[in-house]
FISENU-435706 format. One line per field, with one value per residue (C-alpha): chain; x, y, z. Coordinates in Angstrom, 1 decimal, padded with zeros to 4 digits. Layout:
BEGIN
unit A / ...
X X / ...
Y Y / ...
Z Z / ...
***
This chain:
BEGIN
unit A / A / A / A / A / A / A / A / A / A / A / A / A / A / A / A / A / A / A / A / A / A / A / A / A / A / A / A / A / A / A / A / A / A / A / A / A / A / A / A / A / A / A / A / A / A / A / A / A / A / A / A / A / A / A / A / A / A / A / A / A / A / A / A / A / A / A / A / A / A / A / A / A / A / A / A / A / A / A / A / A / A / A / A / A / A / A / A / A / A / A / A / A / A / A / A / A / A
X 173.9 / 171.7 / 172.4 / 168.6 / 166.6 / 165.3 / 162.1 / 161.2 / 159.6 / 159.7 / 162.8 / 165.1 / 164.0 / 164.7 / 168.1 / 169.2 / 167.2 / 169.3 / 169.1 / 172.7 / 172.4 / 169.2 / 170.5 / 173.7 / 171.4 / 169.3 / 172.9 / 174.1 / 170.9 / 171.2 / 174.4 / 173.5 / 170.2 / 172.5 / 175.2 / 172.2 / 170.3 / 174.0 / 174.2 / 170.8 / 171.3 / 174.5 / 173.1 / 169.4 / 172.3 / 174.2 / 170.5 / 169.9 / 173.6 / 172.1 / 168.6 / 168.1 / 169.3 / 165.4 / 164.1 / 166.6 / 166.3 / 162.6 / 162.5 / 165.3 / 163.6 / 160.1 / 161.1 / 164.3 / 162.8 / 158.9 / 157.6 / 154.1 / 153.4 / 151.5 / 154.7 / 156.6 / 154.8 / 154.2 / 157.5 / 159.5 / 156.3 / 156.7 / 153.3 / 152.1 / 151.8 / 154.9 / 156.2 / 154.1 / 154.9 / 158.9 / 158.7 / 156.6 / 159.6 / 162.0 / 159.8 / 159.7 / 163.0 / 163.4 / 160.5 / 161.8 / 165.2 / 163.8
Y -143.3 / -143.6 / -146.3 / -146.6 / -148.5 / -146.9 / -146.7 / -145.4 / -147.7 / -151.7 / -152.1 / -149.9 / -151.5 / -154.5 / -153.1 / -151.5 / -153.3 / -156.1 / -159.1 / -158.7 / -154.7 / -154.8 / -157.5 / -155.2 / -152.2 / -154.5 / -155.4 / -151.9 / -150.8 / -153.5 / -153.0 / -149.1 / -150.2 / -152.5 / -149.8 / -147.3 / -150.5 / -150.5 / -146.9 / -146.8 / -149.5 / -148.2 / -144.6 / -146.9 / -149.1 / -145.6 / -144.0 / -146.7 / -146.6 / -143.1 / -144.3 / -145.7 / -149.4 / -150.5 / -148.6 / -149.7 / -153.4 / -153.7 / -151.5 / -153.5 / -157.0 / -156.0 / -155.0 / -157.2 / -160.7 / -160.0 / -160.6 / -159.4 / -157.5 / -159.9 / -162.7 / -160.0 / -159.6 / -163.1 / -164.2 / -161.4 / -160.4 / -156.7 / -155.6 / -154.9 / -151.3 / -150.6 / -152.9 / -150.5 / -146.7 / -148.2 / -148.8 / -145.8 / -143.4 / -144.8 / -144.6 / -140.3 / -140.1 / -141.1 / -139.4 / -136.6 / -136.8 / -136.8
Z -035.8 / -032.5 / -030.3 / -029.4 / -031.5 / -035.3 / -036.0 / -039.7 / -042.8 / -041.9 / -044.3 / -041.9 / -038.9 / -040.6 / -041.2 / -038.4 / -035.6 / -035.7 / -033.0 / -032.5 / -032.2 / -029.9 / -027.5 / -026.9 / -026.5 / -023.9 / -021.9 / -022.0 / -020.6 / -017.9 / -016.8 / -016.3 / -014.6 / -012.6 / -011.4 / -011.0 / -008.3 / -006.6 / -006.2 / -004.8 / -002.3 / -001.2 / -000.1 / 001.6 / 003.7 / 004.2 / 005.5 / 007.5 / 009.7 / 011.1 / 012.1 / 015.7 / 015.1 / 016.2 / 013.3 / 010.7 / 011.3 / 011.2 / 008.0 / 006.9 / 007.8 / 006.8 / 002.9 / 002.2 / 003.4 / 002.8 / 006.3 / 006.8 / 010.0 / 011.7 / 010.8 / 012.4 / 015.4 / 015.7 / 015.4 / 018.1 / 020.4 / 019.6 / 018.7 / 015.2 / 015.8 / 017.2 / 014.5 / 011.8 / 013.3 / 012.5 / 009.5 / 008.7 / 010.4 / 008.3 / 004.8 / 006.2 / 006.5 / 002.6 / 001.3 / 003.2 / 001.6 / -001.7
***
């Protein structure tokens, strides 16, 4: 039998659909989502080590702790565009990869 959820007449998703069945399902699927987010975030940190440190840490700061570019440039005195043509070298270098 398929481990995804059955679809047919009401009575055998009634059957097979079970709570029990579709939170397992749900918890599989998680924990694959979960290995898959690991895997990905591995190879962006691995990425990053072989950009120019500059780049890697404004990339990094900009998209893991949500600063806006003008809270970045506020906050270090590096100016916004300098602060924007980063981060936009980095996001290359991954679309390029792809």
């Amino acid at each position: 039998m398929d481990e995804r959820f059955t679809l047919g007449t009401w009575q055998d998703q009634y059957i097979n659909n079970t709570p029990d069945r579709i939170h397992r399902i749900i918890d599989e699927d998680g924990v694959k989502l979960k290995k898959q987010l690991e895997l990905d975030i591995e190879r962006i940190n691995k990425k990053l080590k072989e950009i120019h440190w500059f780049d890697s840490e404004v990339f990094r700061i900009y998209h893991q702790m949500s600063f806006s570019l003008n809270k970045m440039s506020d906050e270090t005195g590096i100016s916004r565009s300098t602060l924007y043509k980063s981060i936009k070298k980095v996001e290359k270098v991954f679309n390029d990869e792809k």
